[in-house]
C-alpha positions in Angstrom: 49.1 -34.5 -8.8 51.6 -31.8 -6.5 50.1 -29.3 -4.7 52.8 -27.2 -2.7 52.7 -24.4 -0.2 48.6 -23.9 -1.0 47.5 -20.8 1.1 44.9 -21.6 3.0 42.8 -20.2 6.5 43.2 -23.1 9.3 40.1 -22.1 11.4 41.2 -25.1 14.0 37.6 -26.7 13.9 34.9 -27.8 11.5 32.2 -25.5 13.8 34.8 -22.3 13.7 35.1 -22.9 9.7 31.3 -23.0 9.5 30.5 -19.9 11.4 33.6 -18.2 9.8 35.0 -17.9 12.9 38.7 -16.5 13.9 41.2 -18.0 12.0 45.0 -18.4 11.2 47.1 -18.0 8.2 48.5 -21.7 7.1 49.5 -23.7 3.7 49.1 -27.4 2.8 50.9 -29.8 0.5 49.9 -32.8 -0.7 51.6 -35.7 -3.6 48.3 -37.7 -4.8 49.0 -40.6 -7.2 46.9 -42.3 -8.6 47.2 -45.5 -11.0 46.3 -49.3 -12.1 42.6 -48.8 -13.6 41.0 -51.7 -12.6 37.6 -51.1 -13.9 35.5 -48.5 -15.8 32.1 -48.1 -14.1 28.7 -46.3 -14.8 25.7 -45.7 -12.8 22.4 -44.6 -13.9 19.3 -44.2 -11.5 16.3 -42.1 -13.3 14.6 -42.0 -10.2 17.7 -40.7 -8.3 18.6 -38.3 -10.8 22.3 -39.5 -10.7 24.0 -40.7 -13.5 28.7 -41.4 -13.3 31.0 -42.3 -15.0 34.0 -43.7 -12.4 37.6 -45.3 -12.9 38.2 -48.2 -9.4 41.6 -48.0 -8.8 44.6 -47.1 -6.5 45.6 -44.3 -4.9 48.2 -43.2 -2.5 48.6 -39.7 -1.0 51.0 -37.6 1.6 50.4 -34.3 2.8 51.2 -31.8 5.2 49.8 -28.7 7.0 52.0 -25.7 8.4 51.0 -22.7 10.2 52.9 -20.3 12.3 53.5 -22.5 15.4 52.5 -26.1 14.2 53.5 -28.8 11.5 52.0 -32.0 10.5 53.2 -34.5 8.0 51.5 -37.4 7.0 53.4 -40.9 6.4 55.1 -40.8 2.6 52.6 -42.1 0.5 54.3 -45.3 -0.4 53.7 -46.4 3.0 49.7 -45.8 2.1 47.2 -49.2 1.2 44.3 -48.4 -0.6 41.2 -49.1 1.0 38.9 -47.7 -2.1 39.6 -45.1 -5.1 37.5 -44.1 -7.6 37.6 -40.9 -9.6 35.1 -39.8 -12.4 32.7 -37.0 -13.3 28.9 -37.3 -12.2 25.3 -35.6 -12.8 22.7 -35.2 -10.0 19.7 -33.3 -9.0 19.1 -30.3 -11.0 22.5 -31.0 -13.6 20.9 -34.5 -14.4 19.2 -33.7 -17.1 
């Protein structure tokens, strides 16, 4: 999956985002592979009220953030090891039944 240019507001800091504090116009990128299914996995817990359905396998991802007077880019994502991936669909709490 490509995402490029993605408008977005960089607010700086998780407690400026959360109080919808001042922020600044910006736009991300990102390149997120991912591949090698290495298992298929479900987990039920009644008592929970979680039930998923996840694919274990690889991933790699690069990204990078610009704004008006600051760039980041990440490492290319071949240079990335996968630690964990898993993607899936799940049900909890009130969308369990």
């Amino acid at each position: 999956m490509t995402i490029n240019h993605l408008e977005i507001e960089d607010y700086h800091d998780i407690a400026n985002a959360l109080m919808d504090g001042p922020s600044v116009p910006a736009n991300v990128s990102f390149h997120m592979r991912w591949s090698g299914v290495q298992k298929r996995v479900h987990l039920h817990d009644e008592q929970k009220k979680f039930d998923a359905h996840l694919i274990v396998d690889t991933a790699t991802i690069g990204w990078s953030a610009r704004r008006k007077d600051f760039r980041f880019v990440s490492n290319p994502a071949n240079t990335s090891t996968t630690v964990f991936a898993a993607i899936g669909s799940e049900r909890n709490g009130v969308f369990f039944s």
